[in-house]
C-alpha positions as CSV (number, residue, x, y, z in Angstrom):
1,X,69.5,115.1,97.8
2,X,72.8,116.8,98.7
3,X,74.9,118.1,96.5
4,X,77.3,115.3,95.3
5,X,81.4,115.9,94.1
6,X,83.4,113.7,91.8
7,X,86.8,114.7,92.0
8,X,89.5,112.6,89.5
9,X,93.3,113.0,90.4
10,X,95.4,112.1,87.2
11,X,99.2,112.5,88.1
12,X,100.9,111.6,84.5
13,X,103.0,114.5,84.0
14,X,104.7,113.6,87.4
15,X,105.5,110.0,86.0
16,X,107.0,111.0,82.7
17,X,109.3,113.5,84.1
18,X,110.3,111.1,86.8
19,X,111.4,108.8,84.3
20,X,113.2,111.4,82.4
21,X,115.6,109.1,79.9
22,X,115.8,105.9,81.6
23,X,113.2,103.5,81.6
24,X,114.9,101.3,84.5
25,X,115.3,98.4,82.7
26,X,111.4,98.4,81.3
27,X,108.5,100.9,80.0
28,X,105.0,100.6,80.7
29,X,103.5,100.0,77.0
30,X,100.0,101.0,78.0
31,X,98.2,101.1,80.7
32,X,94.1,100.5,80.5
33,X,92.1,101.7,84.2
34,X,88.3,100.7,84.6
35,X,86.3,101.2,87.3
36,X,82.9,100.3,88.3
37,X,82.0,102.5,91.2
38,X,78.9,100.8,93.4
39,X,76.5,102.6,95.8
40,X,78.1,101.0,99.2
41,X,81.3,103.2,98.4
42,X,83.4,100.7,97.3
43,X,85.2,100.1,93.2
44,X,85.9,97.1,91.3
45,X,89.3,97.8,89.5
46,X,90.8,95.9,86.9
47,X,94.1,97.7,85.6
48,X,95.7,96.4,82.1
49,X,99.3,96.8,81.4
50,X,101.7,96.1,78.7
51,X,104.9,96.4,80.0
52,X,108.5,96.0,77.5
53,X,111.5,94.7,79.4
54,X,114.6,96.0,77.6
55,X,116.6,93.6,80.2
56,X,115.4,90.8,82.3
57,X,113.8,91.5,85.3
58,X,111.9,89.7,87.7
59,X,108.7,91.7,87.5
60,X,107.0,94.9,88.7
61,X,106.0,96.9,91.8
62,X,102.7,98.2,91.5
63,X,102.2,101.2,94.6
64,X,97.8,102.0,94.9
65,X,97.4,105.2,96.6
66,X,95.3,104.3,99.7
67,X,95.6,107.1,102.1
68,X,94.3,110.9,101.2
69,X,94.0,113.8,103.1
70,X,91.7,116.5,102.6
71,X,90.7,119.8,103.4
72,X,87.0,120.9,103.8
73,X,86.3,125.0,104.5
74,X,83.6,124.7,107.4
75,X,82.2,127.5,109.6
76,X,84.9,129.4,111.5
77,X,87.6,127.7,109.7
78,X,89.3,124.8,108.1
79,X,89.2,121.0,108.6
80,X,91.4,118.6,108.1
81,X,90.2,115.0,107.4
82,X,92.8,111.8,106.4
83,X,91.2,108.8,104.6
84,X,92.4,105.2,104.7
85,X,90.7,103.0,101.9
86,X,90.9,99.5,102.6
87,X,92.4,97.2,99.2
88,X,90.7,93.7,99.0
89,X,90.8,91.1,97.2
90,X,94.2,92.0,95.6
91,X,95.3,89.4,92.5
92,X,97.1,89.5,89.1
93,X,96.3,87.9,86.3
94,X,99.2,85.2,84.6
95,X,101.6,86.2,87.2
96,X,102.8,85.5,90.2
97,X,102.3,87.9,93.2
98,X,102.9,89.6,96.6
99,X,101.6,91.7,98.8
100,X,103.8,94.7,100.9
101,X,101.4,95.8,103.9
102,X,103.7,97.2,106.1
103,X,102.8,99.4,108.1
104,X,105.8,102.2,107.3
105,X,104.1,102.0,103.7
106,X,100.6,103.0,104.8
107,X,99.8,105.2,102.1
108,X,100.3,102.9,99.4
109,X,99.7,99.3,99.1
110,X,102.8,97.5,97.5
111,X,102.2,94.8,94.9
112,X,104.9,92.3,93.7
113,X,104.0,91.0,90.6
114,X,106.6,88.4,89.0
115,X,108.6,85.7,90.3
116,X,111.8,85.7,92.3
117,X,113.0,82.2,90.8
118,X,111.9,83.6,87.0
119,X,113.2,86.2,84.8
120,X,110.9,87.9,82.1
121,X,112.4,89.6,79.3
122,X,110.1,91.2,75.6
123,X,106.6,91.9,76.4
124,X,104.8,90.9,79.4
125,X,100.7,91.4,80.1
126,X,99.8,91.6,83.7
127,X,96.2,92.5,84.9
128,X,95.5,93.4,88.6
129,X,91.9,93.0,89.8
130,X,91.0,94.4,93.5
131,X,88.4,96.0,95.7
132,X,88.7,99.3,96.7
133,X,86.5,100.3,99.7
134,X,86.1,104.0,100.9
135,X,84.7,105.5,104.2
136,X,82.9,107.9,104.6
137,X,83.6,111.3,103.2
138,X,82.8,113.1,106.7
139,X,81.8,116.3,104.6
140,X,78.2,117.5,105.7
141,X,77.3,120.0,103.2
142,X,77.6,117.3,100.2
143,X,79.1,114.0,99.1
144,X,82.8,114.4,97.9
145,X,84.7,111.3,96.5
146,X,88.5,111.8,96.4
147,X,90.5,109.2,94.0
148,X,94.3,109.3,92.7
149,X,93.8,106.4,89.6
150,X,97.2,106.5,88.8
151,X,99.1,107.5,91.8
152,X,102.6,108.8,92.1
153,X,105.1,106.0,92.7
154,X,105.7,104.2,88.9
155,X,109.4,104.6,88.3
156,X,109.4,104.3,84.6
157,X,107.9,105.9,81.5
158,X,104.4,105.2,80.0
159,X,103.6,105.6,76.5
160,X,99.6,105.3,76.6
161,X,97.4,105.7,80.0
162,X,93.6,105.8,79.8
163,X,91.0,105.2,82.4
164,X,87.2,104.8,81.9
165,X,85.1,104.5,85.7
166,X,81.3,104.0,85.8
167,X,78.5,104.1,88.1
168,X,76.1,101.3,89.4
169,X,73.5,103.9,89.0
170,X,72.8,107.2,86.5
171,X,74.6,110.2,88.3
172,X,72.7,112.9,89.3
173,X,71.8,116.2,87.4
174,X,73.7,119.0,88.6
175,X,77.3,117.0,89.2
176,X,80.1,118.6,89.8
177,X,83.2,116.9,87.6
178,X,86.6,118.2,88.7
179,X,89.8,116.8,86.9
180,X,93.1,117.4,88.6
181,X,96.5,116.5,86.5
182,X,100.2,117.3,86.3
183,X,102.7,117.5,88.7
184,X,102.3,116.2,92.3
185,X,100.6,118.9,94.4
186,X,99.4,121.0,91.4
187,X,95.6,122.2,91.6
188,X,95.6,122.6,87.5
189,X,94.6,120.3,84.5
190,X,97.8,120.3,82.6
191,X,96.7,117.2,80.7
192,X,93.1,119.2,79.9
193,X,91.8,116.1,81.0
194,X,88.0,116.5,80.2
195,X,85.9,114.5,82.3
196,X,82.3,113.6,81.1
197,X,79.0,111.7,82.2
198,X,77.4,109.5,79.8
């Protein structure tokens, strides 16, 4: 069995200074990830939010990360791979929705969620459900799954973030957990996020 790598990117610290003292007219609440990860490389996600609108506002952009580039040391050298996940079957729960797949927005895909003809104003629950399906990692000395869950592109603050992702399957002895968090582009765990297999 080759050796298998699980790598999490959390990028929290990122969002909060981003949002520094405004809150853009709302604040993510909290914000509940789960994951089921299956054996033909693709996830079932279904994302909870709470989200407070201090004004009225028609809704909320939701950007998933989709495109990731990696670097693998290999004899002689380095390689440089780029991922494109495919998104499917995209949908939000009690509200209204839309879809951004242009192709100058390739590395995220953009999700509408609200009305245009409707305002929403206190608290609002949305949950997005979709499909994400990976290809594969291209990396022959072992298996190495690469996944931003919260991505970089939330313009607003959030007060509580958790994510919980399983396996169809008992992982294997002898994984290797990584955990990558804090600003974009850092290769530390500010957050001390402690990944574990149960």
């Amino acid at each position: 069995m080759k050796r298998h790598l699980l790598t999490f990117l959390t990028l929290l610290l990122f969002l909060t200074a981003q949002a520094q003292d405004t809150d853009n007219g709302y604040r993510i609440v909290d914000w509940v990830y789960q994951a089921q990860v299956h054996k033909d490389n693709s996830w079932t996600v279904a994302e909870s939010m709470t989200v407070e609108f201090q004004e009225p506002r028609h809704g909320i952009y939701r950007y998933i990360p989709r495109l990731f580039t990696r670097h693998h040391a290999q004899q002689g050298g380095e390689s440089e791979y780029t991922y494109l996940c495919n998104i499917e079957d995209v949908r939000v729960d009690g509200a209204d929705m839309q879809l951004n797949d242009a192709d100058d927005q390739q590395e995220n895909l953009i999700i509408r969620i609200g009305s245009a003809d409707r305002e929403v104003t206190g608290r609002q629950k949305y949950t997005i459900r979709y499909t994400l399906v990976y290809p594969e990692d291209r990396y022959p000395s072992g298996d190495e799954l690469v996944h931003t869950v919260l991505g970089i592109d939330c313009n607003t603050s959030i007060d509580h973030f958790s994510f919980d992702i399983r396996f169809d399957e008992p992982l294997p002895a002898g994984l290797t957990l990584h955990a990558l968090s804090g600003s974009w582009g850092s290769n530390g765990n500010d957050l001390h996020v402690m990944p574990k297999v149960s």
